[in-house]
DOZAPA-63190 format. One record per atom (N, C-alpha, C): x, y, z; residue number from 1. Coordinates in steps of 0.001 Angstrom, whole numbers, plus 500000, padded with zeros to 6 digits. Layout:
<nodes>
x = X, y = Y, z = Z, nr = NUM;
...
</nodes>
This chain:
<nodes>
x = 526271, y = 137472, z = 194244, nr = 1;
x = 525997, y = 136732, z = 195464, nr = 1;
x = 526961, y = 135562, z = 195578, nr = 1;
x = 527577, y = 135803, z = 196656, nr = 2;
x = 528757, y = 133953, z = 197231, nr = 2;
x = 527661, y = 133520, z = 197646, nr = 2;
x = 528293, y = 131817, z = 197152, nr = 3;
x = 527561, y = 130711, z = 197599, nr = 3;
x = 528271, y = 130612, z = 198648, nr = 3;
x = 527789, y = 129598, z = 199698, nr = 4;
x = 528712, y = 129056, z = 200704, nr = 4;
x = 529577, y = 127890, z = 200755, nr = 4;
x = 530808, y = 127592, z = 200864, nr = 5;
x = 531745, y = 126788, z = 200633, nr = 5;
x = 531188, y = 125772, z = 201154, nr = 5;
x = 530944, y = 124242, z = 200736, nr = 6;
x = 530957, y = 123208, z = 201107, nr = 6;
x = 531986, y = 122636, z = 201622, nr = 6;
x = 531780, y = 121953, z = 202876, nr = 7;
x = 532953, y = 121030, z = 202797, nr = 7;
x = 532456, y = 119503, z = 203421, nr = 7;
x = 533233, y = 118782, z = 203276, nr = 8;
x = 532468, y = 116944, z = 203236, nr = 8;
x = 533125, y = 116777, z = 204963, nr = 8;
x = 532532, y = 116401, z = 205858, nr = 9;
x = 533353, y = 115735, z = 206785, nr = 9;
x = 532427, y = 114494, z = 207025, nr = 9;
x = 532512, y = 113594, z = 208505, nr = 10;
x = 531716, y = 112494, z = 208264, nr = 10;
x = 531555, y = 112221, z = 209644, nr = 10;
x = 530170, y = 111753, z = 209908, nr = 11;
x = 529455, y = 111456, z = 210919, nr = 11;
x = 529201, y = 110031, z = 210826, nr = 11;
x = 529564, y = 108917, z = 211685, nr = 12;
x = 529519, y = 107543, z = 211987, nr = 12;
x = 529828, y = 106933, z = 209986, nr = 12;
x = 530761, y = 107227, z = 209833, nr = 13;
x = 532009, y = 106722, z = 208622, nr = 13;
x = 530904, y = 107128, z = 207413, nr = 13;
x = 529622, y = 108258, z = 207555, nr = 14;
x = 529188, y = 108726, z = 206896, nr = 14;
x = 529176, y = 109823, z = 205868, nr = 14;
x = 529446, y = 110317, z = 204628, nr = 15;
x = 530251, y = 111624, z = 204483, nr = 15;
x = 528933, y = 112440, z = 204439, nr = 15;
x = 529124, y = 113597, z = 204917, nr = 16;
x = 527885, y = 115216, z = 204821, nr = 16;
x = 528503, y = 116166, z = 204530, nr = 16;
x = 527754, y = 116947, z = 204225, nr = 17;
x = 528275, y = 118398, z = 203248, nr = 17;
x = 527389, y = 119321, z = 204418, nr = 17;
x = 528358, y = 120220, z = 204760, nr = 18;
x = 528170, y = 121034, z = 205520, nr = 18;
x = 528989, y = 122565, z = 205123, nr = 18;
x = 528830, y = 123578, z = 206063, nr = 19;
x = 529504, y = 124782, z = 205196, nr = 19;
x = 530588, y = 125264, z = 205813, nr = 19;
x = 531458, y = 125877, z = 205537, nr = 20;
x = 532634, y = 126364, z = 206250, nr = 20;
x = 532068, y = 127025, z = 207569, nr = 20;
x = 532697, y = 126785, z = 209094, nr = 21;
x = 532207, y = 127115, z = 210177, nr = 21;
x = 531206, y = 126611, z = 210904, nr = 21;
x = 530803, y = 125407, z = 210196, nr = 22;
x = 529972, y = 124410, z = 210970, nr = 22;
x = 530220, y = 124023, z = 212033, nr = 22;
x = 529397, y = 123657, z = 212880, nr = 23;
x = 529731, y = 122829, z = 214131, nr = 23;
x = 529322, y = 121407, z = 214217, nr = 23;
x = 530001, y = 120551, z = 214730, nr = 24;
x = 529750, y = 119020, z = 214794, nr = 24;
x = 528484, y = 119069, z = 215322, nr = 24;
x = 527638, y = 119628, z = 216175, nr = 25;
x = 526463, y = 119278, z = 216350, nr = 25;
x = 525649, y = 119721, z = 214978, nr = 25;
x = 525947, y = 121006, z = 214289, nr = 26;
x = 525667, y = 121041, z = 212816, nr = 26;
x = 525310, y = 120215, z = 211586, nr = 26;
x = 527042, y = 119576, z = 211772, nr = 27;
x = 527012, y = 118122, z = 211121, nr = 27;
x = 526191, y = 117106, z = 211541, nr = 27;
x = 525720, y = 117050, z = 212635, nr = 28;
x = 525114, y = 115624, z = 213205, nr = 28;
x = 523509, y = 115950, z = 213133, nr = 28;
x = 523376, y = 117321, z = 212852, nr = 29;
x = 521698, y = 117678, z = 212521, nr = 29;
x = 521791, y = 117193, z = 210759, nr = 29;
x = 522564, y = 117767, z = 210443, nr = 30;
x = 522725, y = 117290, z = 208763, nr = 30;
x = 522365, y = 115851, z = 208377, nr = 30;
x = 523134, y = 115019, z = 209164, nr = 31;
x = 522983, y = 113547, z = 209173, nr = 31;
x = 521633, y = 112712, z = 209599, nr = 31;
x = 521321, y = 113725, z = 210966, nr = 32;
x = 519828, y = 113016, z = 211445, nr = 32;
x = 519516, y = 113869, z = 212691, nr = 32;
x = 518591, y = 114534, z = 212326, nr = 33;
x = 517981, y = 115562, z = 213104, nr = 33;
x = 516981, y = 115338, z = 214405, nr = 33;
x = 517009, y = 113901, z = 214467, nr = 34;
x = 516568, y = 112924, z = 215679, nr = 34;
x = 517721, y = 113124, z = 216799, nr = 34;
x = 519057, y = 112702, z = 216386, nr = 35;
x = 520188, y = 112378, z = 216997, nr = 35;
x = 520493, y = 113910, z = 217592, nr = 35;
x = 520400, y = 114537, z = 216623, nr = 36;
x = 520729, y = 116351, z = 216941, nr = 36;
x = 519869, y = 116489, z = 218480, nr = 36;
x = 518913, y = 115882, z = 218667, nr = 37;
x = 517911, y = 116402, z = 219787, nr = 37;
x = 518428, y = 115582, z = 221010, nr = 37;
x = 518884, y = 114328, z = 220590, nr = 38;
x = 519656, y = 113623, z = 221744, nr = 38;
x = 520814, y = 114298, z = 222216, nr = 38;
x = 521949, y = 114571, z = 221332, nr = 39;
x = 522496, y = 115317, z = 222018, nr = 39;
x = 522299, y = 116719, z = 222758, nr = 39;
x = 521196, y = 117541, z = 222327, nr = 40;
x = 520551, y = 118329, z = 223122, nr = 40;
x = 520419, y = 118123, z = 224497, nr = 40;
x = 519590, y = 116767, z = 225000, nr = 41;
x = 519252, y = 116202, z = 225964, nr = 41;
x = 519974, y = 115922, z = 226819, nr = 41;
x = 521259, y = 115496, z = 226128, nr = 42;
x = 522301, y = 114737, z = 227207, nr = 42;
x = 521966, y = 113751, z = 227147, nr = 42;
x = 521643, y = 112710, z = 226173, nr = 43;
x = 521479, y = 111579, z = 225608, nr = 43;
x = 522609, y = 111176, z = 224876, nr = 43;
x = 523318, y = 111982, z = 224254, nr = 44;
x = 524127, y = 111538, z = 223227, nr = 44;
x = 525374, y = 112212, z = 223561, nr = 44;
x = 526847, y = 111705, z = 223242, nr = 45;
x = 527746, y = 113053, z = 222911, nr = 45;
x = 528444, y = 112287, z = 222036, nr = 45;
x = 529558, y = 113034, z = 221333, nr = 46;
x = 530270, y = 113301, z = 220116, nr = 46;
x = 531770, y = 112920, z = 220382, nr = 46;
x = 532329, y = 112132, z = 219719, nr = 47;
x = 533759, y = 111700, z = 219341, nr = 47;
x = 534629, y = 111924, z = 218338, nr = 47;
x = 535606, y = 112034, z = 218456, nr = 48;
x = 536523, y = 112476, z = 217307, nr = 48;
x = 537001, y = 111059, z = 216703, nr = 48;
x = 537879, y = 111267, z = 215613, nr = 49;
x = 538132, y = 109774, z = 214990, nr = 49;
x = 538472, y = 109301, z = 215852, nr = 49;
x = 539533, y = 109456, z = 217171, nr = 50;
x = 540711, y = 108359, z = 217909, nr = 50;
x = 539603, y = 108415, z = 219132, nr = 50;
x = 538544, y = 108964, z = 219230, nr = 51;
x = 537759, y = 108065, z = 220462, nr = 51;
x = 537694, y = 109461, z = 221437, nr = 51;
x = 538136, y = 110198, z = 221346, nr = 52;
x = 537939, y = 111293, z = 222535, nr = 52;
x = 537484, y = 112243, z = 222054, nr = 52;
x = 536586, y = 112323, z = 222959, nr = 53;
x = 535252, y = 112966, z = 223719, nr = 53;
x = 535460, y = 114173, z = 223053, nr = 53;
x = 534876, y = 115012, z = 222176, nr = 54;
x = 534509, y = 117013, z = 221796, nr = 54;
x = 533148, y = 117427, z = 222289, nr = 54;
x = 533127, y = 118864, z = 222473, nr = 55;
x = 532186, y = 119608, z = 222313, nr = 55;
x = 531172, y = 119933, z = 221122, nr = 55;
x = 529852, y = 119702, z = 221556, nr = 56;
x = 529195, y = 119957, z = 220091, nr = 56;
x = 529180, y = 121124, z = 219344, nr = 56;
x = 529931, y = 122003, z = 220171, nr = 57;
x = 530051, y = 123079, z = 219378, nr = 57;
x = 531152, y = 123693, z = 218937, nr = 57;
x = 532401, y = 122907, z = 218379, nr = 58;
x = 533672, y = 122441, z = 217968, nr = 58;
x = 533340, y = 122399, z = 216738, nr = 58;
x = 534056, y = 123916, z = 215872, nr = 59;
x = 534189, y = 124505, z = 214638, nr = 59;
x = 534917, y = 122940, z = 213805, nr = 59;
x = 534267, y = 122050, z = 212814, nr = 60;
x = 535069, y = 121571, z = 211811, nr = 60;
x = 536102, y = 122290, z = 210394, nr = 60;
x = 537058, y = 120734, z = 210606, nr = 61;
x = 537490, y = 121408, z = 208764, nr = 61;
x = 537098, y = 120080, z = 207869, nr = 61;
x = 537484, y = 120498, z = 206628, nr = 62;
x = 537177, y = 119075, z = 205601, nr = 62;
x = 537690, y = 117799, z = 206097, nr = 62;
x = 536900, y = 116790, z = 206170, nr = 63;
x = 537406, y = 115612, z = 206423, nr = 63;
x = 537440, y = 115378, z = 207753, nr = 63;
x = 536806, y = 116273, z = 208784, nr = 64;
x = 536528, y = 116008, z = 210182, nr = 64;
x = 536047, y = 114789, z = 210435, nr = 64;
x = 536330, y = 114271, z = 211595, nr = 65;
x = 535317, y = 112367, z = 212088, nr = 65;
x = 534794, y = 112924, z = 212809, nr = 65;
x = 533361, y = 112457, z = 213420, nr = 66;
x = 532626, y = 112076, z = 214291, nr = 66;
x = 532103, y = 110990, z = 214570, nr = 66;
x = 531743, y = 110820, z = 215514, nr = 67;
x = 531079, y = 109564, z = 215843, nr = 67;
x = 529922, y = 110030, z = 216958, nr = 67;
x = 529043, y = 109608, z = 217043, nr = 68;
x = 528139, y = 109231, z = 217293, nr = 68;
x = 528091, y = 108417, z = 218811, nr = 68;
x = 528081, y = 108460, z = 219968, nr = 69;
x = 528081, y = 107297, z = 220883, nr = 69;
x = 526710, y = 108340, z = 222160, nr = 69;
x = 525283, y = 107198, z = 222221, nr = 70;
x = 524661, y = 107464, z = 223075, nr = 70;
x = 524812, y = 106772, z = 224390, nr = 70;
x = 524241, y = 107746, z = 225203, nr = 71;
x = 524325, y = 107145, z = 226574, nr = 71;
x = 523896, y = 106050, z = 226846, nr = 71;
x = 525243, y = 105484, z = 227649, nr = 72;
x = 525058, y = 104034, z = 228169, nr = 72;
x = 523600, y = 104191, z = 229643, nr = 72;
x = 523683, y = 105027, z = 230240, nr = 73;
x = 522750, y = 104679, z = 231251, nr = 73;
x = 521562, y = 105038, z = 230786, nr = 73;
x = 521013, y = 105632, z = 229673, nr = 74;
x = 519939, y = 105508, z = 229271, nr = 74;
x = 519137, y = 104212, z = 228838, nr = 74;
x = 520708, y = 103586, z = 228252, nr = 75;
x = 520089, y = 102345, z = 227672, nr = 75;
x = 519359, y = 101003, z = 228359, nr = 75;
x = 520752, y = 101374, z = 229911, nr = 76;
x = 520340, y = 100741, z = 230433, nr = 76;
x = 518828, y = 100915, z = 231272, nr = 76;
x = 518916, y = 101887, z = 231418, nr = 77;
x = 517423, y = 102114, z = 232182, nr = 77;
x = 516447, y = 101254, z = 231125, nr = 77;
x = 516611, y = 101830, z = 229661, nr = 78;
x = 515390, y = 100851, z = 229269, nr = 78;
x = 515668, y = 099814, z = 229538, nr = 78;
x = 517038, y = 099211, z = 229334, nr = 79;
x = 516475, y = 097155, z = 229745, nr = 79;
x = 516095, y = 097129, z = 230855, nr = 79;
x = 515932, y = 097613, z = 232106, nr = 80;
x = 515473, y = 097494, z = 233351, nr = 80;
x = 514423, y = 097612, z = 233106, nr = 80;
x = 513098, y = 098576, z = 232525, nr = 81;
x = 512171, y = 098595, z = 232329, nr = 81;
x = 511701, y = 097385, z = 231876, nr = 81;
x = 512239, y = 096635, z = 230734, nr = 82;
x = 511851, y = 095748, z = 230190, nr = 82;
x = 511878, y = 093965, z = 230736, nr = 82;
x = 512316, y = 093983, z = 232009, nr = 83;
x = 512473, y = 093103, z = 232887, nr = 83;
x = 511225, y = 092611, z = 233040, nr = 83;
</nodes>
């Protein structure tokens, strides 16, 4: 029986072990399976190291960046609420 190849990439300068053919939304369930559901929603989307914008379903290799950035108009809706 093969095991499956690990490989380390990193979600908000975090490192995770994920398997060959992962997908950044993959990785970002690995990391926090809260966040995984935001981006589901359209709450959240996904960045590469230099700041631009991927698909969550954008095959990584070792040493991939992500980042993490949720929606600004969500946020704002809550401070309006909180007025």
């Amino acid at each position: 029986m093969q095991t499956a190849e690990l490989l380390t990439v990193f979600v908000n300068e975090r490192p995770v072990a994920v398997t060959r053919g992962s997908t950044a939304r993959d990785a970002v369930a690995a990391f926090d399976p809260d966040i995984a559901s935001k981006l589901d929603e359209g709450l959240a989307y996904l960045t590469d190291g230099v700041g631009s914008k991927i698909d969550a379903d954008v095959s990584l290799s070792a040493g991939s960046i992500i980042r993490i950035v949720r929606s600004a108009s969500r946020r704002e809706e809550k401070g309006r609420s909180a007025e």
